[in-house]
C-alpha angles and dihedrals in degrees: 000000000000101000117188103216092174080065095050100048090047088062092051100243113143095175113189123221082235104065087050095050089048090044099055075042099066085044088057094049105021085219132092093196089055093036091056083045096056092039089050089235138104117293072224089057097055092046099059094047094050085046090050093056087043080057093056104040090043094227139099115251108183135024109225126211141154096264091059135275137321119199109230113218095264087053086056075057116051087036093061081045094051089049098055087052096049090044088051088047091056087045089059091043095053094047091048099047086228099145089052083056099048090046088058095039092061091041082060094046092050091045097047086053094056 
């Protein structure tokens, strides 16, 4: 997976992991509301985000209603898409040990506040 981040940053998208990982959220729950729920965080929060990264692409990803929400064809996309990325990302954890790191780190940082 080559990605040309000169290219990207040309055309001015700064995408966040975030709006990917909200994003796969809502999938999994075909609800913002659920999704924020799940995420601890506003149904307003993951929509803007999901909004922000709609803004960049220039597409709309979802198709909002009051039963819930539908996935257009560019949002499949960008949400395979979303889910390589996050898969790479864990990849990189794991090889890294970097999840072992951040679970001692806050055991330190719990200790040290006691």
């Amino acid at each position: 997976c080559l990605i040309n981040y000169k290219l990207l940053e040309k055309a001015g998208i700064e995408m966040r992991i975030e709006q990917f990982r909200y994003l796969l959220k809502v999938m999994e729950t075909k609800s913002l509301t659920a999704a924020g729920s799940q995420l601890f965080i506003s149904q307003q929060a993951v929509s803007q985000a999901i909004q922000g990264l709609e803004k960049e692409l220039g597409a709309q990803l979802l198709k909002r209603s009051y039963q819930g929400v539908d996935f257009t064809d560019e949002g499949l996309y960008v949400a395979d898409i979303g889910a390589q990325i996050m898969a790479l990302l864990k990849e990189l954890e794991s090889h890294f040990h970097l999840d072992e790191q951040r679970r001692e780190e806050e055991l330190l940082k719990i200790a040290a506040e006691k």
